[in-house]
N, C-alpha and C positions, 0 to 999 in steps of 0.2 A: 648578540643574544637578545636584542630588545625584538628585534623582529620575529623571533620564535616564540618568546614570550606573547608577542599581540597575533601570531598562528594559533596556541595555545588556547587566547582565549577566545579568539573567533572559532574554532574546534568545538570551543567549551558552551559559546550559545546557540551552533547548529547542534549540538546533543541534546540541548535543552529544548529547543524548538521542532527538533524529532520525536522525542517523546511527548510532546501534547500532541504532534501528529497521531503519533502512533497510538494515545489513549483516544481521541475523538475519534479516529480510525474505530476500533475496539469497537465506540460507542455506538457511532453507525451503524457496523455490522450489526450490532445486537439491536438497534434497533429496525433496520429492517427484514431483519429473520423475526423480529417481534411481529411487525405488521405484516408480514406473509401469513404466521403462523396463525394470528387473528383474522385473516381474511378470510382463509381456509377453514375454520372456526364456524366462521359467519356465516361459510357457500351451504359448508353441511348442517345447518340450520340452528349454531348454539347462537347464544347471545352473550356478546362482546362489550359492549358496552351498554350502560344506561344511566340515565339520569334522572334523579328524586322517582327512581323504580319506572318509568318508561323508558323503554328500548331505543337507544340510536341505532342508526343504519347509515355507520360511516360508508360501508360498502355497497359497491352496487352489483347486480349480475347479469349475467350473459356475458358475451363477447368480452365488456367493459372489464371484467374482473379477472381473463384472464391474462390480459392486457397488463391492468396493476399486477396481480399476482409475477407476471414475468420482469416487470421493472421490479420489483423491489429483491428479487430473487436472484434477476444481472448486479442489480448493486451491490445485494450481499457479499457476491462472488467479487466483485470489482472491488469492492472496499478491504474484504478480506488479504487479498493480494497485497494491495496497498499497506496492508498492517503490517504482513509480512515481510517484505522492502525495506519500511520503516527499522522493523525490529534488529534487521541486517545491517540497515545505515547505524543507529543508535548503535550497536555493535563494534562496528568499527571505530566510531567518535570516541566508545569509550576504552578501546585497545588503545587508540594512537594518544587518547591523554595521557594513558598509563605508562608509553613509551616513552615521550617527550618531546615526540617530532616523528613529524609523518615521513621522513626518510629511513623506514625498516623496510626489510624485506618480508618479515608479517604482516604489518600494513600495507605491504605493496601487495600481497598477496591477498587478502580481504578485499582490496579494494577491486580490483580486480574479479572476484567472484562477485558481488555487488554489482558493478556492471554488466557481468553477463547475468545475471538473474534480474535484473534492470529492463535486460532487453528479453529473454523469454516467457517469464510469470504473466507480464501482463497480456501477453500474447495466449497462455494458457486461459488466463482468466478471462478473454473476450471471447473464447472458441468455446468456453464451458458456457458462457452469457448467452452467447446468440445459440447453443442447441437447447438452452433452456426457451430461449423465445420462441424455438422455431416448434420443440414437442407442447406448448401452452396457444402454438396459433397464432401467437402474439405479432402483431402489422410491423410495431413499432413498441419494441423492447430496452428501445435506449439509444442511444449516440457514442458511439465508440471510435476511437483512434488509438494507436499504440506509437506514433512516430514522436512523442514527448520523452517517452519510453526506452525506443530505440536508440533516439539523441543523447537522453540523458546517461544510457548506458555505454554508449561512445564515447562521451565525455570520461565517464569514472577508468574507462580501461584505459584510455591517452594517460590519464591523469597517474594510473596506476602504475604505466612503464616512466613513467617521469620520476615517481616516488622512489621505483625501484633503481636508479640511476644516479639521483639522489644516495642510494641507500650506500650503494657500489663506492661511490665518493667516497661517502665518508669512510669507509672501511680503507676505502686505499691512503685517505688520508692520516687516520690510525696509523699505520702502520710505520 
């Protein structure tokens, strides 16, 4: 029991360390849907910022603009993703606290859906990126890879038939 106990609360600080993912996650989003939406602000001629009443010109225009305007707009997409994962992981962390061991067949089964949305969202989320770069013109819209993605969603579904086996056990051992 000690070592379910030290599972428990290693469960219990990847919940916690998911969740300020998942709010700087949030944050980012919002803030670069913030800086989109001010850039675009700025293209159609308002005024976005100023300082002691003269005008800044964080933005630039032509090409340049909608270059930023496509990075900040792939990140949105890309971060959002990411929150969403997040929100699934944290999810799960706090289903299997509530069971007591991650040998259920509901946490086998979460975990499991985690990993395959692991490996398809962010896949979604680069293909919405790059046709945002590609209708903004943009050269160079960001750096993308989904094979952290992939892996990591291989990992959770391995992990996930382990749990559910796990799970099996114990039932046969009940008995």
């Amino acid at each position: 029991m000690e070592q379910l106990r030290k599972i428990q609360k290693t469960f219990h600080v990847f919940e916690v360390l998911t969740k300020i993912g998942y709010i700087l996650s949030i944050v980012g989003a919002v803030v670069c849907a913030v800086g989109a939406l001010c850039a675009v602000a700025w293209y159609n001629g308002g005024q976005v910022f100023s300082l002691f009443g003269d005008p800044i010109t964080p933005f630039s225009t032509g090409r340049a603009m909608n270059e930023m305007l496509a990075v900040l707009l792939s990140d949105f997409v890309m971060i959002t993703s990411e929150a969403i994962l997040l929100s699934f992981a944290c999810r799960y962390l706090k289903a299997e606290q509530a069971h007591g061991t991650p040998f259920t067949e509901t946490g086998a089964e979460m975990l499991k859906k985690l990993g395959i949305r692991c490996i398809w969202l962010p896949i979604v989320a680069i293909t919405v990126a790059c046709v945002i770069g590609v209708c903004l013109g943009a050269e160079d819209a960001g750096d993308f890879s989904n094979l952290p993605s992939v892996a990591t969603g291989i990992v959770l579904i391995l992990a996930s038939m382990i749990f559910r086996y796990g799970a099996a056990l114990e039932e046969t051992c009940k008995c």
